[in-house]
C-alpha positions as CSV (number, residue, x, y, z in Angstrom):
1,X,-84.0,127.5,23.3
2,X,-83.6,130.0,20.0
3,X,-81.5,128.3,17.7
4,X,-81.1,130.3,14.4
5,X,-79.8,128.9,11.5
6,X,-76.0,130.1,10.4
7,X,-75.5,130.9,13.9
8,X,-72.5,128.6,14.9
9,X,-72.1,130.2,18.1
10,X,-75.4,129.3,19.4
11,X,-75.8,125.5,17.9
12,X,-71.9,124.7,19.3
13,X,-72.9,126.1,22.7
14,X,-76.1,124.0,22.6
15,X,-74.6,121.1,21.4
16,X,-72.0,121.4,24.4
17,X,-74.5,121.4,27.0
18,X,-76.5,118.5,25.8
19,X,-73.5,116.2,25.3
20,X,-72.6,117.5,29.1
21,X,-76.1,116.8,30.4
22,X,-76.1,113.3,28.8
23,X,-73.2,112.1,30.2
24,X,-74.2,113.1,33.5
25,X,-77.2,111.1,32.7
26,X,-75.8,108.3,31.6
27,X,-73.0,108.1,34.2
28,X,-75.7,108.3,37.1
29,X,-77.6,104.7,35.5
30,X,-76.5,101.9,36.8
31,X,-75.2,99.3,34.4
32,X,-76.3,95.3,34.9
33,X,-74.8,92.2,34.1
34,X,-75.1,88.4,34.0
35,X,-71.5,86.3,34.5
36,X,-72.1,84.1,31.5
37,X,-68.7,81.9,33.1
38,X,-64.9,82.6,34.1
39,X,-62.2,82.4,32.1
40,X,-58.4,82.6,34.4
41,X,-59.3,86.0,35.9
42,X,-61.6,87.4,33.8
43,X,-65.3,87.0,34.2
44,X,-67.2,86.7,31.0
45,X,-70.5,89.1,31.3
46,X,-73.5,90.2,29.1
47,X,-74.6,93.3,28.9
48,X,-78.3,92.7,29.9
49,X,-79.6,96.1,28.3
50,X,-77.1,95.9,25.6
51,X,-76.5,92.6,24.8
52,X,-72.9,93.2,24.8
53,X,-70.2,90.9,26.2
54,X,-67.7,92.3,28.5
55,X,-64.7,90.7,30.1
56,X,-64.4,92.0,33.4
57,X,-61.2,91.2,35.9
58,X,-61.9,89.4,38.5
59,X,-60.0,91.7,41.1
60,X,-62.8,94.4,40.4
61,X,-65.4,92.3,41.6
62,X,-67.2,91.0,44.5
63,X,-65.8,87.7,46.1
64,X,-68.2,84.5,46.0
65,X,-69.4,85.1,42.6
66,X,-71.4,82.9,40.3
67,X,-72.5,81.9,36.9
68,X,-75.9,83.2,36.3
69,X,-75.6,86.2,39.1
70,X,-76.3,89.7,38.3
71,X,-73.7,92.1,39.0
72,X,-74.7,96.2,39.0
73,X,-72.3,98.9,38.3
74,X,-72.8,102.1,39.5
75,X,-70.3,104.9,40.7
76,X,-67.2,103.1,39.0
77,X,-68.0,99.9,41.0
78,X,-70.2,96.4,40.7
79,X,-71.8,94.7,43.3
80,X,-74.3,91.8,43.5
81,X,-77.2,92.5,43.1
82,X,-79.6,89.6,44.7
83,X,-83.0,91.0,43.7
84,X,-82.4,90.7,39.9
85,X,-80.4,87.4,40.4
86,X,-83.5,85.8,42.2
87,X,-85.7,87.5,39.6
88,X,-83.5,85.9,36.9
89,X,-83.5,82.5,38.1
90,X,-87.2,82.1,38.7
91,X,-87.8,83.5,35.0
92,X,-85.4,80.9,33.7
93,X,-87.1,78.0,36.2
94,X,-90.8,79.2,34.8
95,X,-89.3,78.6,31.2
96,X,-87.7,75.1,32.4
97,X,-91.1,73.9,33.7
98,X,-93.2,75.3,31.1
99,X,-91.1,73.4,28.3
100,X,-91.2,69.7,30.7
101,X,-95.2,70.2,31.4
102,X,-97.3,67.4,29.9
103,X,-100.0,68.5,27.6
């Protein structure tokens, strides 16, 4: 792409299309989470890539949740998602028995 300096044109139209291009980008990744607990309706998540926390109404969610499950969002909706749950739970059971092994 030709980009020439003083040409304000040019730089606003490129600028334009890459902000375009990236949200389309990040829009199509899906988003996951870990329900830390619930508070009333809310469930309390962390944003695994981010670290963020997030509350998230319970009504936008999948029934039969639970603490430790990993939720995925994608196309303005979460589901469960059981690979990454099982995944998680048998990192955080290798930790568990790694810290109780005799020496």
């Amino acid at each position: 792409m030709d980009l020439e300096i003083g040409n304000e044109e040019k730089t606003h139209n490129f600028s334009n299309a890459f902000s375009k291009e990236l949200s389309l980008h990040i829009e199509k990744r899906p988003s996951f989470f870990s329900i830390d607990r619930f508070e009333d309706n809310l469930a309390i998540c962390e944003n695994l890539e981010t670290g963020e926390i997030v509350n998230i109404p319970i009504q936008l969610l999948p029934k039969e949740l639970k603490e430790g499950y990993i939720l995925k969002f994608e196309n303005n909706s979460y589901t469960l998602d059981l690979e990454k749950t099982h995944e998680k739970q048998e990192q955080i059971k290798k930790l568990v028995d790694n810290l109780f092994k005799e020496k």
